[in-house]
N, CA, C and O atoms as a Tinker XYZ file with bonds, in Angstrom:
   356  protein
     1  N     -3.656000   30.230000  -18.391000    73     2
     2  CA    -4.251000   31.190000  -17.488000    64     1     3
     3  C     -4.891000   32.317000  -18.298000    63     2     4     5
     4  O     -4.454000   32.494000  -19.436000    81     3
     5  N     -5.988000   33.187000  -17.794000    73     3     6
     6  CA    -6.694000   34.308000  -18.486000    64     5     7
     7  C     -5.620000   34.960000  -18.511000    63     6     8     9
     8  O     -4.644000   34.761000  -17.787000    81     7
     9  N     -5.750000   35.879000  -19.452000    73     7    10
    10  CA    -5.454000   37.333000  -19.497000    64     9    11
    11  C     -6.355000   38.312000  -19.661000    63    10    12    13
    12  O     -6.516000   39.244000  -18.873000    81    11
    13  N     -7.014000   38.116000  -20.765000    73    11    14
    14  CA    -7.868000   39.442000  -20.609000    64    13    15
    15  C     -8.959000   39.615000  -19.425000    63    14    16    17
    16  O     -9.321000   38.718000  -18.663000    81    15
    17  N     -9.331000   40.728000  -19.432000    73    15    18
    18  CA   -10.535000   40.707000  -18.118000    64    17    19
    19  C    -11.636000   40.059000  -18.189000    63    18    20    21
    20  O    -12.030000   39.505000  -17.163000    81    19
    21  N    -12.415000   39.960000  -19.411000    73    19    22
    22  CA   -13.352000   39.487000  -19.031000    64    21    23
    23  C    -13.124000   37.395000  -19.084000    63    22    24    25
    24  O    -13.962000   36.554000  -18.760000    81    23
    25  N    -11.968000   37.217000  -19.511000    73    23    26
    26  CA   -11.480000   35.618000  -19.181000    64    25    27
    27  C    -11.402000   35.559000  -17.874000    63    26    28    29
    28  O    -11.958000   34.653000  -17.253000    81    27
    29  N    -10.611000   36.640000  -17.205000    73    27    30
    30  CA   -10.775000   36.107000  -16.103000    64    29    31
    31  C    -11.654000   36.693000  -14.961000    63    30    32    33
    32  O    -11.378000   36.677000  -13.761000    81    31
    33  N    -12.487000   37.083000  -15.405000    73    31    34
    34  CA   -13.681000   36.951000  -14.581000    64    33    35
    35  C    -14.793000   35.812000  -14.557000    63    34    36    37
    36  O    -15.552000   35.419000  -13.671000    81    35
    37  N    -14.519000   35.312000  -16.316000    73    35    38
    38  CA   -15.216000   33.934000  -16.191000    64    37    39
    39  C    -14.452000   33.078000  -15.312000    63    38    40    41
    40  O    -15.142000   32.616000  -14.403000    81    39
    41  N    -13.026000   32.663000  -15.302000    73    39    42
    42  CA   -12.589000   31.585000  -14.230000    64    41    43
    43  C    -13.029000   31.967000  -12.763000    63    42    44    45
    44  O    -13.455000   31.148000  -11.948000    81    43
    45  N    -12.858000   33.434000  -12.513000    73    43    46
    46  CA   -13.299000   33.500000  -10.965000    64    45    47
    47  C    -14.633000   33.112000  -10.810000    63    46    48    49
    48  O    -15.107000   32.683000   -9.758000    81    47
    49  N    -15.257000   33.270000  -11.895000    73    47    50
    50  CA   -17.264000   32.996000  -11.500000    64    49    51
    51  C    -17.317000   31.228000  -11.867000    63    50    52    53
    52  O    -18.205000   30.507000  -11.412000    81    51
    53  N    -16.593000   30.900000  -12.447000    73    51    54
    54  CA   -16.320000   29.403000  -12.565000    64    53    55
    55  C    -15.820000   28.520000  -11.447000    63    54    56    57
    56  O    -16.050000   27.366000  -11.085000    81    55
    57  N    -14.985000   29.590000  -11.009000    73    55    58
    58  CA   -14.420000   28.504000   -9.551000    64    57    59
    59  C    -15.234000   28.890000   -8.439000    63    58    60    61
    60  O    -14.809000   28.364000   -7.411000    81    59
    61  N    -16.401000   29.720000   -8.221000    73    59    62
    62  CA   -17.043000   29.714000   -7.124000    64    61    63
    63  C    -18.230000   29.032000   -7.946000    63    62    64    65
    64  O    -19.197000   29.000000   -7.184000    81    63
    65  N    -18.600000   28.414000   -9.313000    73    63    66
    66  CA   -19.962000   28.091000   -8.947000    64    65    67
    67  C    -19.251000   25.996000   -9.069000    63    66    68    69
    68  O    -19.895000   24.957000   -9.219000    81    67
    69  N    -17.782000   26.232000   -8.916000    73    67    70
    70  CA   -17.487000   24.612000   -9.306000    64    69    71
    71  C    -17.469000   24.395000   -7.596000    63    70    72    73
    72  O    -17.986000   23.312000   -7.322000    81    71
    73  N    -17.059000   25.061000   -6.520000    73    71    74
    74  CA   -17.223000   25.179000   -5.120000    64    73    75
    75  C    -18.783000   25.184000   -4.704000    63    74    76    77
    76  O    -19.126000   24.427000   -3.795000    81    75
    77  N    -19.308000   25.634000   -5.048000    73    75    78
    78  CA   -20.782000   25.468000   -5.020000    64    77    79
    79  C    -21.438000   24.107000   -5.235000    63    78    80    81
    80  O    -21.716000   23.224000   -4.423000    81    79
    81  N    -21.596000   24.176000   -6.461000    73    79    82
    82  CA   -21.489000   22.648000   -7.567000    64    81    83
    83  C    -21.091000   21.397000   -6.709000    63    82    84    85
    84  O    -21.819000   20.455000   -6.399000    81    83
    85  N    -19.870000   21.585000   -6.419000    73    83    86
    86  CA   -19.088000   20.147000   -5.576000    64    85    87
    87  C    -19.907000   20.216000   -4.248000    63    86    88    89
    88  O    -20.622000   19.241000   -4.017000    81    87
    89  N    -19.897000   21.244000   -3.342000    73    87    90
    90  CA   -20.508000   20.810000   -2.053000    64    89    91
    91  C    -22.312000   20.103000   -2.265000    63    90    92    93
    92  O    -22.747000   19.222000   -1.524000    81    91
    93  N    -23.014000   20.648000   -3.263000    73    91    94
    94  CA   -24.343000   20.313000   -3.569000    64    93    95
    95  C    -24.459000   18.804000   -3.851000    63    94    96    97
    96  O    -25.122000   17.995000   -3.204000    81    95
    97  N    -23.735000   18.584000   -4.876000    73    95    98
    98  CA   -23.470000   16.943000   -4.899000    64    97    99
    99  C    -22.807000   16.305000   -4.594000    63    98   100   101
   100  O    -22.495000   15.402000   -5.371000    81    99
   101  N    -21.959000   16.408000   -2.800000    73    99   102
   102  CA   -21.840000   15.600000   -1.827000    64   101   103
   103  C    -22.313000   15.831000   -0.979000    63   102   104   105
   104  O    -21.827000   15.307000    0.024000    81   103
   105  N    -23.560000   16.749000   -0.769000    73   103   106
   106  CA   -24.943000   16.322000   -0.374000    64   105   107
   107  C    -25.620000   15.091000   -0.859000    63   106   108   109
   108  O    -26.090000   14.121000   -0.264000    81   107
   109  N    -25.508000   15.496000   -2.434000    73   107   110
   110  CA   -26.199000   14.176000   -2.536000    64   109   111
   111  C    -25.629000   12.884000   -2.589000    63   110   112   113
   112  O    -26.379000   11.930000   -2.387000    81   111
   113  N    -24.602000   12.715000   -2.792000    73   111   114
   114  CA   -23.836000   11.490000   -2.717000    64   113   115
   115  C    -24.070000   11.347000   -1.476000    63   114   116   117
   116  O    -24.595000   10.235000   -1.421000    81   115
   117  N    -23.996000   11.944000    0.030000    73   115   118
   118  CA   -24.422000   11.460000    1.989000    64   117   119
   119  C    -25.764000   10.966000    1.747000    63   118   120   121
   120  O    -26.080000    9.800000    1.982000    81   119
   121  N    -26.586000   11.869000    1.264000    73   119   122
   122  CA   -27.824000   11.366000    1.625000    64   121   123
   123  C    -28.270000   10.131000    0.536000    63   122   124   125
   124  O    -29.410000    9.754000    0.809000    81   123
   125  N    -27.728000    9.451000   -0.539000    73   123   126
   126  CA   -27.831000    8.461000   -1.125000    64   125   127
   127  C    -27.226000    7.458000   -0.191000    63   126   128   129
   128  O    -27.852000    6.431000    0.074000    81   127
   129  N    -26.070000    7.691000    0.312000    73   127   130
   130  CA   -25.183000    6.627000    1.090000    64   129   131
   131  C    -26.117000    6.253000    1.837000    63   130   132   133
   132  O    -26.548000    5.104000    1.736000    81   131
   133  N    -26.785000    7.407000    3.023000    73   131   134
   134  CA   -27.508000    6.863000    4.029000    64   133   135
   135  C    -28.638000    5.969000    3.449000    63   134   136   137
   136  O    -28.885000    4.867000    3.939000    81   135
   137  N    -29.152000    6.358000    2.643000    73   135   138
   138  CA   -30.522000    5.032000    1.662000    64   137   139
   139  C    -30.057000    3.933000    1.712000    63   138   140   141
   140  O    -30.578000    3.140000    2.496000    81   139
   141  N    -28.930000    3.509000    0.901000    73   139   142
   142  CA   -28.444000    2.944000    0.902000    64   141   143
   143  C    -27.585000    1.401000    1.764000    63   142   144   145
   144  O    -27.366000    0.203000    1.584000    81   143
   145  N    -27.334000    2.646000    2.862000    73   143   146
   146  CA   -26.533000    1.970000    3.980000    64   145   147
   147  C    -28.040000    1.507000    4.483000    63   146   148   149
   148  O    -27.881000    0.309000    4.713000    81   147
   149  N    -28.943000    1.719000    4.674000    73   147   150
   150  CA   -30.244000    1.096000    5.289000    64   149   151
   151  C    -30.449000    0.122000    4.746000    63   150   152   153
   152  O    -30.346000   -0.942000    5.357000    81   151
   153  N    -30.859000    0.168000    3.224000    73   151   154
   154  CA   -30.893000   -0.757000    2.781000    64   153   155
   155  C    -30.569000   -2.144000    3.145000    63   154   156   157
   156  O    -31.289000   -3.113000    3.387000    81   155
   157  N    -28.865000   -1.928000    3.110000    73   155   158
   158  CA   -27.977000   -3.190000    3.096000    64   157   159
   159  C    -28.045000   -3.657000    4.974000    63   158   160   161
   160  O    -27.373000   -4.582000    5.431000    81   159
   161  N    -28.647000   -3.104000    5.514000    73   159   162
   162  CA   -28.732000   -3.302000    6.787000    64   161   163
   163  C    -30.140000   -3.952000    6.993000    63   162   164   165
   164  O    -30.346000   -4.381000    8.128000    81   163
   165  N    -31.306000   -4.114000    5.922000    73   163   166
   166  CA   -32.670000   -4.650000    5.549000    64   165   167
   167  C    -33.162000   -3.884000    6.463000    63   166   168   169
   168  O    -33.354000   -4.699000    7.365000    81   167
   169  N    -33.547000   -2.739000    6.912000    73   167   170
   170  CA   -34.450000   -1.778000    7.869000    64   169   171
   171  C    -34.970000   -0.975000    7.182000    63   170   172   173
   172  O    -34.390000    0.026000    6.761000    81   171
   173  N    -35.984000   -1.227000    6.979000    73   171   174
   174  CA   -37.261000   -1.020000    5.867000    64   173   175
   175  C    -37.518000    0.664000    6.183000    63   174   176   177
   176  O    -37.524000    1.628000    5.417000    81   175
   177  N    -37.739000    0.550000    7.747000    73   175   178
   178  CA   -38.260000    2.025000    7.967000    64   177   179
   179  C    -37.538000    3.030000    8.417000    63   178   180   181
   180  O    -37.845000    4.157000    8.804000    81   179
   181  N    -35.982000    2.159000    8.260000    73   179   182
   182  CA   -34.763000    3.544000    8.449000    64   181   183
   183  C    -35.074000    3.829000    6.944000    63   182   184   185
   184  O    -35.447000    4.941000    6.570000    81   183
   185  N    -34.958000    3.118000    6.376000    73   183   186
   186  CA   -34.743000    3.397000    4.410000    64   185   187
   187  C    -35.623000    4.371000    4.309000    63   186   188   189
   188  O    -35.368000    5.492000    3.867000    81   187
   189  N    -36.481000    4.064000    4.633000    73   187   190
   190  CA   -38.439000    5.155000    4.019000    64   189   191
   191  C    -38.144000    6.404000    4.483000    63   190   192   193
   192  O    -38.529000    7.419000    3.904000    81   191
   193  N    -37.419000    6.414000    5.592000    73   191   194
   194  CA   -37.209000    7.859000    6.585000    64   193   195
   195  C    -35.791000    8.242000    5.317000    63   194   196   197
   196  O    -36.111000    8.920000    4.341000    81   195
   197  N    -35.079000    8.011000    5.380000    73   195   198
   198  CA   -34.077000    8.136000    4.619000    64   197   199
   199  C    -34.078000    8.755000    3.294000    63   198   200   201
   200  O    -33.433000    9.634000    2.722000    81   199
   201  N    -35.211000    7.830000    2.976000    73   199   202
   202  CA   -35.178000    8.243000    1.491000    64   201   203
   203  C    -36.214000    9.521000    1.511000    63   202   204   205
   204  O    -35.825000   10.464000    0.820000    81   203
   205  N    -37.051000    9.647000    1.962000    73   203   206
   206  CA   -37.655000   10.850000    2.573000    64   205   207
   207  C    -37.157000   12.350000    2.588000    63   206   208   209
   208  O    -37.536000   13.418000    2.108000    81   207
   209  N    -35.824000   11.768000    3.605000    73   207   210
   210  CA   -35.132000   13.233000    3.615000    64   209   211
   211  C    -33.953000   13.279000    2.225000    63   210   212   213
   212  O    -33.535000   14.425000    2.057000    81   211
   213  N    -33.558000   12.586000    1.558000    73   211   214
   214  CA   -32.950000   12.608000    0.372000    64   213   215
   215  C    -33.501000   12.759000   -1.074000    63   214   216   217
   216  O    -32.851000   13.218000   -2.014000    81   215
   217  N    -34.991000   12.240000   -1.140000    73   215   218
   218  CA   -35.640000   12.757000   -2.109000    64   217   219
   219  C    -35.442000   14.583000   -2.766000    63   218   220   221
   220  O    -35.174000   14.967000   -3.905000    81   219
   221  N    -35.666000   15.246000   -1.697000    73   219   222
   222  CA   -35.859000   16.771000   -1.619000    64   221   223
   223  C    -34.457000   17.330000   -1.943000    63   222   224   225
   224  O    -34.371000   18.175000   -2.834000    81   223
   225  N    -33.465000   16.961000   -1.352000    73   223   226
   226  CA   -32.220000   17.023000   -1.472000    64   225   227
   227  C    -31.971000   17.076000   -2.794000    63   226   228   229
   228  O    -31.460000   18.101000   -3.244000    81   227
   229  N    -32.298000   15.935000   -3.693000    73   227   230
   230  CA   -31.856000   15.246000   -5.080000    64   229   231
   231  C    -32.346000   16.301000   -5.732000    63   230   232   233
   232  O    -31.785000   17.099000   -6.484000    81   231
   233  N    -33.627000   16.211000   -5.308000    73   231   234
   234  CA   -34.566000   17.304000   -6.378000    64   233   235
   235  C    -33.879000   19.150000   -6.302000    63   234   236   237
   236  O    -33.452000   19.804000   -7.254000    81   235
   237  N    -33.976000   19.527000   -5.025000    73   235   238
   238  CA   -33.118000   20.380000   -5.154000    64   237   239
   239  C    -31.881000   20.967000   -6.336000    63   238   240   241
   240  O    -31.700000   21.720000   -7.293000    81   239
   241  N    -31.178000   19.881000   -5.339000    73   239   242
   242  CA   -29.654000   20.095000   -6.678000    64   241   243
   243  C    -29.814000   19.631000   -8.068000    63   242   244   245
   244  O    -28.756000   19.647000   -8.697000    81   243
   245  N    -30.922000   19.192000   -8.768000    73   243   246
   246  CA   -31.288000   19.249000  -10.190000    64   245   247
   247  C    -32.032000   20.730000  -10.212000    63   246   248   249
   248  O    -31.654000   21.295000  -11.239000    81   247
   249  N    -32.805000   21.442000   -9.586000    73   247   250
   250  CA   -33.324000   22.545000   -9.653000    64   249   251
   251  C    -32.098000   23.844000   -9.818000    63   250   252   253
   252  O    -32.281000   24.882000  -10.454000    81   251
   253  N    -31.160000   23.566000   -9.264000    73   251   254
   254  CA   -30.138000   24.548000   -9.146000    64   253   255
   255  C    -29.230000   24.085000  -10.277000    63   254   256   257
   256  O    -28.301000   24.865000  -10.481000    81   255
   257  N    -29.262000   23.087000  -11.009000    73   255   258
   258  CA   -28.306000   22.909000  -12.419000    64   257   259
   259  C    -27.064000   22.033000  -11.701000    63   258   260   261
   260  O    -26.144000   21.613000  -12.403000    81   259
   261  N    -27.099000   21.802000  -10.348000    73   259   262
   262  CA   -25.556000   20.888000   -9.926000    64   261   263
   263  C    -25.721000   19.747000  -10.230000    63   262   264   265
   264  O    -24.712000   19.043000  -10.172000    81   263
   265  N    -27.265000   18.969000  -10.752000    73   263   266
   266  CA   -27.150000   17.663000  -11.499000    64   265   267
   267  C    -27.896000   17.933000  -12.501000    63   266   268   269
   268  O    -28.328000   19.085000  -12.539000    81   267
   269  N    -28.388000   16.741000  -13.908000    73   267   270
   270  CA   -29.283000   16.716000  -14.408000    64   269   271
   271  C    -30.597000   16.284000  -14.076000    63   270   272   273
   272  O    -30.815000   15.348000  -13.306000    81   271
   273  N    -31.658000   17.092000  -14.766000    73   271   274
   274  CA   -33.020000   16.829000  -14.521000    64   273   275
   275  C    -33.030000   14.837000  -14.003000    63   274   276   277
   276  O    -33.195000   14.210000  -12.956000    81   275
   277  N    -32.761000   14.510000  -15.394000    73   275   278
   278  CA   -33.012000   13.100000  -15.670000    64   277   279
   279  C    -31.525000   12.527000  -14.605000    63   278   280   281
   280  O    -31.656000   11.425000  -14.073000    81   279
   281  N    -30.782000   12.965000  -14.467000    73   279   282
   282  CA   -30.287000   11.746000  -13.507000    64   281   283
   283  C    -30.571000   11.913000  -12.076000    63   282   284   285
   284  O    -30.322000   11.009000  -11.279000    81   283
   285  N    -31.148000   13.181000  -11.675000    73   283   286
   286  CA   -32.199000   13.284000  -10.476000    64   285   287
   287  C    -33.707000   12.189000  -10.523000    63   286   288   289
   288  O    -34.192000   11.567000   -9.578000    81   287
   289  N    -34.043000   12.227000  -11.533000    73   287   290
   290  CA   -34.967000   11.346000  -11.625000    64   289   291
   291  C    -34.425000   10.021000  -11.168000    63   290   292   293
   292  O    -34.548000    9.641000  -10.003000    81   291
   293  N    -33.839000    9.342000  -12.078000    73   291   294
   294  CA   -32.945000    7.759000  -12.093000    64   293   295
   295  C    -32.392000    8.050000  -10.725000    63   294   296   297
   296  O    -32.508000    6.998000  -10.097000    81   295
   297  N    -31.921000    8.845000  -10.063000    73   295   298
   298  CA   -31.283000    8.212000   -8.668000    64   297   299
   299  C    -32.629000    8.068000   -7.688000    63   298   300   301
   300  O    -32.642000    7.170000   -6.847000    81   299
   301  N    -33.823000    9.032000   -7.831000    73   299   302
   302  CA   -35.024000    8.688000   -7.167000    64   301   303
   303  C    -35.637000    7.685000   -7.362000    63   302   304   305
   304  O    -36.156000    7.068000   -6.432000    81   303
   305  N    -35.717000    7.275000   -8.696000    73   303   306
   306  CA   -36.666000    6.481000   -9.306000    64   305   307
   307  C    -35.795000    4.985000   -8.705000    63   306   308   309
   308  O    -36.338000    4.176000   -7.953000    81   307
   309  N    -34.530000    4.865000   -9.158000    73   307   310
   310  CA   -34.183000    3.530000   -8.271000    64   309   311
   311  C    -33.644000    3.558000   -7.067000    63   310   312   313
   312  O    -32.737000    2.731000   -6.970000    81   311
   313  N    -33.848000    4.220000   -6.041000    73   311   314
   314  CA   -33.962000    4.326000   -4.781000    64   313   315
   315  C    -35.417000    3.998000   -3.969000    63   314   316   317
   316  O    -35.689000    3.408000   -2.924000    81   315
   317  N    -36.294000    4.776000   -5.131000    73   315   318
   318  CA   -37.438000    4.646000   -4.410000    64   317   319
   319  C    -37.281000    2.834000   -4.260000    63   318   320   321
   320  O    -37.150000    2.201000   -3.212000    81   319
   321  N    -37.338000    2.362000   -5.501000    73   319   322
   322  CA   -37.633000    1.114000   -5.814000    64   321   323
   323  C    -37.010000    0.082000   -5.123000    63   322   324   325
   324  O    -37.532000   -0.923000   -4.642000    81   323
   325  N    -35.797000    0.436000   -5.119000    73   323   326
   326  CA   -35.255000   -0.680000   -3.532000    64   325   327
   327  C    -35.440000   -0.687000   -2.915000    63   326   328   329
   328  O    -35.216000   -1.730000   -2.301000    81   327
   329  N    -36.154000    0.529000   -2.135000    73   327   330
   330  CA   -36.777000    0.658000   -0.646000    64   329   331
   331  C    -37.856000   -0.317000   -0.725000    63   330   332   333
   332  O    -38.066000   -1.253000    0.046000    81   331
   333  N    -38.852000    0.206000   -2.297000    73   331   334
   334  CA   -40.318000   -0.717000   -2.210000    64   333   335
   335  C    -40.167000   -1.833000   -2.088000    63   334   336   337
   336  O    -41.040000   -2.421000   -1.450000    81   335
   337  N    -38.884000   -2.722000   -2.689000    73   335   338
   338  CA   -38.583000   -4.054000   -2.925000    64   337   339
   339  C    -38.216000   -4.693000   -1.577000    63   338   340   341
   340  O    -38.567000   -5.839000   -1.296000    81   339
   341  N    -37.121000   -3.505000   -0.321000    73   339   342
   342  CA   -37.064000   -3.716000    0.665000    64   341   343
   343  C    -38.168000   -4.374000    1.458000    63   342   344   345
   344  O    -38.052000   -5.517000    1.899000    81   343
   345  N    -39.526000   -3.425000    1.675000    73   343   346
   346  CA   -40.462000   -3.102000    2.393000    64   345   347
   347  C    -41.324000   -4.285000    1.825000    63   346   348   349
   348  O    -41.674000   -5.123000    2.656000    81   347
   349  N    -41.670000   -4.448000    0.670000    73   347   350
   350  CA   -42.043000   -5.948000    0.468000    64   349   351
   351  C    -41.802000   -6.947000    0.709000    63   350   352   353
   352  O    -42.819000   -7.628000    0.840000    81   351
   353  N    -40.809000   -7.527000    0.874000    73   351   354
   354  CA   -39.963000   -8.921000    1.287000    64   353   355
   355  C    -39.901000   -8.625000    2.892000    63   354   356
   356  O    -39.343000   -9.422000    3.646000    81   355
């Protein structure tokens, strides 16, 4: 545990930005599920709508530091792509 003050002012600013942090990316973990869950259900234009409103989401929480740049990318980049692969077949 801290003792001195300014230790523990880092844990208090640590545990509100890890509360922060966690709710942002189970945002994104729902709105991946829902892509997802379309997917596996083959409904091309629930997916497109889906991925739509989860794109912004993703991007978001890499803008705010609760993910990385690049694994915001990779969860778009192969999301988009199953949808396209969806929507083709």
């Amino acid at each position: 545990m801290a003792t001195h003050k300014s230790a523990m002012k880092r844990a208090k600013q640590n545990t509100k930005r890890n509360l922060r942090n966690k709710s942002v990316r189970t945002r994104v973990k729902g709105a991946i599920k829902a892509v997802r869950a379309s997917i596996e259900a083959k409904s091309a234009d629930k997916a497109k709508a889906d991925l739509t409103v989860a794109i912004p989401i993703i991007q978001k929480a890499a803008q705010k530091g609760s993910i990385h740049p690049n694994n915001a990318s990779r969860k778009i980049s192969r999301l988009t792509r199953q949808v396209n692969a969806l929507s083709a077949s």
